[in-house]
C-alpha positions as CSV (number, residue, x, y, z in Angstrom):
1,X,-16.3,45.9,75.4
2,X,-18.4,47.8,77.9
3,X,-15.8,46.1,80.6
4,X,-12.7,47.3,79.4
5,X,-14.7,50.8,78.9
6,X,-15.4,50.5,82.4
7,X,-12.2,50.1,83.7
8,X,-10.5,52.3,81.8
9,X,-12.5,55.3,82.3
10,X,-12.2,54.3,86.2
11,X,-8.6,54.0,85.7
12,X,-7.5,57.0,84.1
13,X,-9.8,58.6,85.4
14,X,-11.7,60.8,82.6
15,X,-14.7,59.2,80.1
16,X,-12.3,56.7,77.4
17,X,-14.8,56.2,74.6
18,X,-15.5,52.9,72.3
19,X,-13.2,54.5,69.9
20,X,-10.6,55.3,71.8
21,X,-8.3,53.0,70.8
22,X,-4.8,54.7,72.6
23,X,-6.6,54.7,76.0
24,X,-8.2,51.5,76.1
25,X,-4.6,49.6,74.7
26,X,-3.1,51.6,77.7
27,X,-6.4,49.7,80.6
28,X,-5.8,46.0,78.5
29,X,-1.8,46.2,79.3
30,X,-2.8,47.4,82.8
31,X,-5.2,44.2,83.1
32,X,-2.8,41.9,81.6
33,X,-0.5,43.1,84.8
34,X,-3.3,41.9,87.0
35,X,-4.1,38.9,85.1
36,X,-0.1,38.2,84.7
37,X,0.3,38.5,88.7
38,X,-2.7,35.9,89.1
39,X,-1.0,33.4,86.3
40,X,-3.9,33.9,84.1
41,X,-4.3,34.0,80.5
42,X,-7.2,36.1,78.2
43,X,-8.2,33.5,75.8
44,X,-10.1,35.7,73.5
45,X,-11.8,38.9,72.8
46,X,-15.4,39.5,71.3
47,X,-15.7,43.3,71.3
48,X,-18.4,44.0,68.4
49,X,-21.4,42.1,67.0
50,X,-22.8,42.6,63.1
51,X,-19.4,42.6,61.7
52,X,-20.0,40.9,58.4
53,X,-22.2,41.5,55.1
54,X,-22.6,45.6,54.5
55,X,-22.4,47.1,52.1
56,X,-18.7,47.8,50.1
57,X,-19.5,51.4,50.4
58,X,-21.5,52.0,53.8
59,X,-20.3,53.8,56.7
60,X,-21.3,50.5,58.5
61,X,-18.8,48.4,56.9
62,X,-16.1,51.5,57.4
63,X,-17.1,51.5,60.8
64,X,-16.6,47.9,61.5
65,X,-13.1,47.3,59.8
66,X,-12.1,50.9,62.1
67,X,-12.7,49.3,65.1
68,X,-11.4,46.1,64.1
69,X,-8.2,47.6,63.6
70,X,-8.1,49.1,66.9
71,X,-8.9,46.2,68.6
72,X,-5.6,44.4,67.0
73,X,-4.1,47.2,69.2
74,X,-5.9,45.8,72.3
75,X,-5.3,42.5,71.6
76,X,-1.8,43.0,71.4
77,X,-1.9,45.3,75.0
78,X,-3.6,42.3,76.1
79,X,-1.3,39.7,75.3
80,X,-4.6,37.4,72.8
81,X,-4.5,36.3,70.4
82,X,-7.7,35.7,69.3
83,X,-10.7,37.5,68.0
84,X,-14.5,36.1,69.0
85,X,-17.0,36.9,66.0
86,X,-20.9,36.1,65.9
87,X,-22.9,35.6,63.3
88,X,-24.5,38.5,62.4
89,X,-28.0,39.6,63.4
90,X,-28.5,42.7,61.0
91,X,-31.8,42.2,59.2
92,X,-31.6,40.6,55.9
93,X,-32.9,43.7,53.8
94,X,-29.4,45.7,55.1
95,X,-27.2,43.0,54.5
96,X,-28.6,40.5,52.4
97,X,-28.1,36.9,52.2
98,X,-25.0,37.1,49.8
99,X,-23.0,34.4,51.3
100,X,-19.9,35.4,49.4
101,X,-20.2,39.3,50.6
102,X,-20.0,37.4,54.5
103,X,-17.0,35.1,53.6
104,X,-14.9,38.3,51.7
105,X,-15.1,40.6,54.9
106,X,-14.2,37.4,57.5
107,X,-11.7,36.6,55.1
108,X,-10.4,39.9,55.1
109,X,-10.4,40.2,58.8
110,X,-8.1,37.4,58.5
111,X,-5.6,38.6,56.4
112,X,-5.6,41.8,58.7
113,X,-5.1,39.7,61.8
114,X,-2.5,36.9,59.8
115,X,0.7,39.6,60.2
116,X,0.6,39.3,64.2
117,X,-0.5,35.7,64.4
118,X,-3.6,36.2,65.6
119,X,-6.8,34.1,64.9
120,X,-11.0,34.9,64.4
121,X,-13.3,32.6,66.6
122,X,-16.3,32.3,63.9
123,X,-19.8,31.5,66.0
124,X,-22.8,30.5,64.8
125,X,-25.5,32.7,66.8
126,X,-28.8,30.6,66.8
127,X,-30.7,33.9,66.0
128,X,-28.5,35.3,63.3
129,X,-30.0,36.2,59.7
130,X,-28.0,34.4,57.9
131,X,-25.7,31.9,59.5
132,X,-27.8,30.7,62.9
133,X,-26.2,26.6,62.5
134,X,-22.9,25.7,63.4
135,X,-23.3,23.9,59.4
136,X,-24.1,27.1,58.2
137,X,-20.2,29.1,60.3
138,X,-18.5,25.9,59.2
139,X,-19.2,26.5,55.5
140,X,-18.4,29.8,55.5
141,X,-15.1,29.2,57.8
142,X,-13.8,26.8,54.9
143,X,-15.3,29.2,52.2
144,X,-13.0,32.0,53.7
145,X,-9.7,29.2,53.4
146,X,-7.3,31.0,55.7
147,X,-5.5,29.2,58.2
148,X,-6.2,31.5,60.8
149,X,-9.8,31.3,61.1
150,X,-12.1,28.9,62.7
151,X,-15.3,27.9,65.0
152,X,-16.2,29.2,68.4
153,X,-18.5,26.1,69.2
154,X,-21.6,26.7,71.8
155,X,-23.9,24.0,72.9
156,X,-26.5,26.7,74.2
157,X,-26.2,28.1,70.3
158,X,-26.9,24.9,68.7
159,X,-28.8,22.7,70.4
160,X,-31.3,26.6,71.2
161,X,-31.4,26.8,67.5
162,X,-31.6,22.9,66.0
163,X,-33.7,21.2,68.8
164,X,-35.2,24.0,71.4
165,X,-37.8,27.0,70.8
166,X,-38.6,29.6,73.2
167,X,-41.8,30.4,71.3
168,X,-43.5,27.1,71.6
169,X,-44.7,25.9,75.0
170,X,-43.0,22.5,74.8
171,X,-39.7,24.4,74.7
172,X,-38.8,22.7,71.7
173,X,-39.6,23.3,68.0
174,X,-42.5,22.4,66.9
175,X,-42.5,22.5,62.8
176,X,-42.6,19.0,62.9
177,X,-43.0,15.9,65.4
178,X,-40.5,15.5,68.6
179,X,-39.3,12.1,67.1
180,X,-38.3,13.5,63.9
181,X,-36.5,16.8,66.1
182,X,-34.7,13.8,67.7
183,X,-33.8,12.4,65.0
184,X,-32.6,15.4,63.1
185,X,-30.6,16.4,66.2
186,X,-28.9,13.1,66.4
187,X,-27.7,13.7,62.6
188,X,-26.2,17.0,62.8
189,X,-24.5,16.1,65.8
190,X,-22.9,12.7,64.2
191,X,-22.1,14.7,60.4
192,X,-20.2,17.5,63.2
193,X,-18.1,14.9,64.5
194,X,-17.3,13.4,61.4
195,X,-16.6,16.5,59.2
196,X,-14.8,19.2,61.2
197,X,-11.3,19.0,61.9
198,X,-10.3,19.3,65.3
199,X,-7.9,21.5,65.1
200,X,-10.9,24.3,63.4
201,X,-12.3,24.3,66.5
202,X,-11.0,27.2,68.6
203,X,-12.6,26.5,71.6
204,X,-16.3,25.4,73.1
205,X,-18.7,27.7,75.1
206,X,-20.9,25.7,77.2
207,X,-24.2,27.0,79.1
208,X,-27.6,25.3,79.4
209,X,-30.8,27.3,79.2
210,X,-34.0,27.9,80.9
211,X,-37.6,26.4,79.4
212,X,-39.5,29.8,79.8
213,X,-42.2,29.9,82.1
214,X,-44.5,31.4,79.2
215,X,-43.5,31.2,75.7
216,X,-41.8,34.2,74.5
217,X,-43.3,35.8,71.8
218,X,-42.2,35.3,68.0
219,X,-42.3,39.2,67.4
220,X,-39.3,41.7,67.6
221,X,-38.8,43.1,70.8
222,X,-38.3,47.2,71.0
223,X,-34.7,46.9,70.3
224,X,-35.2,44.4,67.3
225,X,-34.0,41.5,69.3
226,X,-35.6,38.1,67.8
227,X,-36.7,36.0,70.4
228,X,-33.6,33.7,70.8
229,X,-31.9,36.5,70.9
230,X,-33.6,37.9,74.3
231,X,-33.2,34.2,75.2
232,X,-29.3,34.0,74.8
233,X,-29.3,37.4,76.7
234,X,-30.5,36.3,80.5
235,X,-31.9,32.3,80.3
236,X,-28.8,30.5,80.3
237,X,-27.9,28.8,83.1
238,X,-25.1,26.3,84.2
239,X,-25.5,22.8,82.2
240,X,-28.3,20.4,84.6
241,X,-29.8,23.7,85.7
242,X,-31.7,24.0,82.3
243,X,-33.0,21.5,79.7
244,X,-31.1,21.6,76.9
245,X,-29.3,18.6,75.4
246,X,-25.7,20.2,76.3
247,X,-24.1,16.4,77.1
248,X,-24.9,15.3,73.7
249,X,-23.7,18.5,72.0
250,X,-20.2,18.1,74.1
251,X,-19.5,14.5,73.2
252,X,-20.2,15.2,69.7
253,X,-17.4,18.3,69.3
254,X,-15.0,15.5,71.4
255,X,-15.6,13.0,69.5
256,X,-13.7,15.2,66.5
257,X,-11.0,15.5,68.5
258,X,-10.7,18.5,69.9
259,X,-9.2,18.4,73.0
260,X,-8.9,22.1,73.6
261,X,-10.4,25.2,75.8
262,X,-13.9,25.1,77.1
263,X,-15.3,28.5,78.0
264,X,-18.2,28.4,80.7
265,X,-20.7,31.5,78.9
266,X,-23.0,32.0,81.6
267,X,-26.1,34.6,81.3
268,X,-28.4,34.1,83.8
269,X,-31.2,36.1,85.2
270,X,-32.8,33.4,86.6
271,X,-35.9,31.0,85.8
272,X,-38.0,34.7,85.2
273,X,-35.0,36.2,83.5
274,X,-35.0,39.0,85.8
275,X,-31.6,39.1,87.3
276,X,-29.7,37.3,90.5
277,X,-27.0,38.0,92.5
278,X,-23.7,36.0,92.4
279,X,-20.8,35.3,94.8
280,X,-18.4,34.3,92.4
281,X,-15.8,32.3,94.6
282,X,-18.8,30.2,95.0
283,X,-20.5,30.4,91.4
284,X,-17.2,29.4,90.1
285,X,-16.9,26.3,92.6
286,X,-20.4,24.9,91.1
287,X,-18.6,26.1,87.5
288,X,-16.0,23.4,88.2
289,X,-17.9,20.9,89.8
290,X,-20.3,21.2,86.3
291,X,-17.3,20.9,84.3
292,X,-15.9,17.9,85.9
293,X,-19.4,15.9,86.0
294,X,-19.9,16.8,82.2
295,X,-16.7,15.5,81.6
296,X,-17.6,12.6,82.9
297,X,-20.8,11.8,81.4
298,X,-19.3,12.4,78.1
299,X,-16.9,9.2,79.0
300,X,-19.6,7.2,79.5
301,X,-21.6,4.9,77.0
């Protein structure tokens, strides 16, 4: 979102706003041109966060089917044909934990996006209220039962929510002994790769992620972010550059099947989380060289 903001403002020259729907269709066909000349595709869009769970009647839930419907209009400038939605991270006091008020608004999405064939991503955020385990997106993805929905997969998202801990100072959680972490890892990785189709898996987002230096603190930060959350945001390296168990995670979602697009989400500020500089010819080299050694290593016995 801030992106396409970006360039269209640049482009047309005058401030487009996030509700500007008109204008920033009008920058997304001028970027398809530019990715169309360079034989590239846009695989998805994730413009908003805290889509699902308000209130029938709130202006948030108004608000977040209005911009959903002008981002059909982008998507189609575009030329995607699918939408990327996160779990939501509203507290639980303004949207509940309802799981049925979460599948009717996805599953309405849906049937708003079904007419021009396009598709909703569902991700499990490892910091989200009320759905932070890939379990937790798959249950409600089969609980909405459209065709046209289905998981955005992340090994940073689970293996940072089900087996790491950016509060504890081993880096990994600590509610109950390692071996048993291990074990319960082990187990949700072998019931994914035995229970979700391979064709509900819209694509995989790989990153690794930092072992902070201190361990962050459990509280809200100023903006309300929970810790994994401020985690996610600037510790999440390429895979070998961090410590989480991104191998295992990728060899379980293959071993469904799926066969499909992997999407390198890459956030990092460095081991302090306080920003680098990138070359990207080069950053995307090491992005490839990553992706072929992963590949590998998920071959192997």
């Amino acid at each position: 979102m801030p992106d396409l903001l970006s360039f269209a403002s640049l482009h047309l020259r005058h401030d487009v706003g996030p509700y500007n729907f008109d204008d920033l269709s009008s920058a997304a066909k001028v970027v398809k041109t530019m990715c169309d000349a360079k034989g590239l595709k846009i695989l998805i869009l994730q413009p908003f966060a805290n889509f699902e769970g308000w209130r029938e009647d709130s202006e948030e839930r108004r608000d977040a089917f209005t911009k959903a419907r002008g981002w059909v209009e982008i998507m189609k400038a575009c030329g995607t044909d699918m939408l990327q939605v996160g779990s939501s991270d509203t507290p639980t006091e303004k949207i509940g934990n309802d799981r049925a008020r979460f599948v009717n608004d996805l599953r309405e999405l849906a049937d708003m996006l079904a007419p021009h064939n396009f598709r909703i991503a569902y991700e499990n955020w490892c910091w989200s209220t009320h759905a932070p385990d890939w379990h937790d997106v798959w249950d409600i993805v089969q609980k909405v039962n459209r065709p046209n929905i289905g998981l955005c997969l992340d090994t940073f998202q689970s293996a940072g929510g089900e087996w790491a801990d950016p509060t504890t100072p081993s880096g990994m959680l600590e509610t109950k002994p390692r071996e048993q972490v291990e074990r319960d890892w082990k187990q949700s990785l072998e019931k994914l790769s035995m229970t979700v189709p391979k064709d509900k898996i819209y694509f995989l987002q790989i990153s690794d992620a930092y072992k902070p230096k201190q361990p962050f603190d459990k509280k809200l930060d100023q903006s309300g972010t929970r810790p994994r959350g401020r985690w996610s945001h600037d510790f999440r390296p390429l895979p070998y550059e961090g410590y989480l168990p991104v191998v295992d995670f990728t060899k379980a979602v293959l071993k469904t099947g799926f066969r499909g697009w992997f999407s390198y989400e890459i956030f990092d500020g460095g081991p302090d989380g306080k920003g680098r500089e990138y070359d990207m010819v080069p950053f995307a080299r090491k992005a490839m060289e990553c992706q072929k050694r992963l590949l590998q290593e998920c071959t192997e016995e």
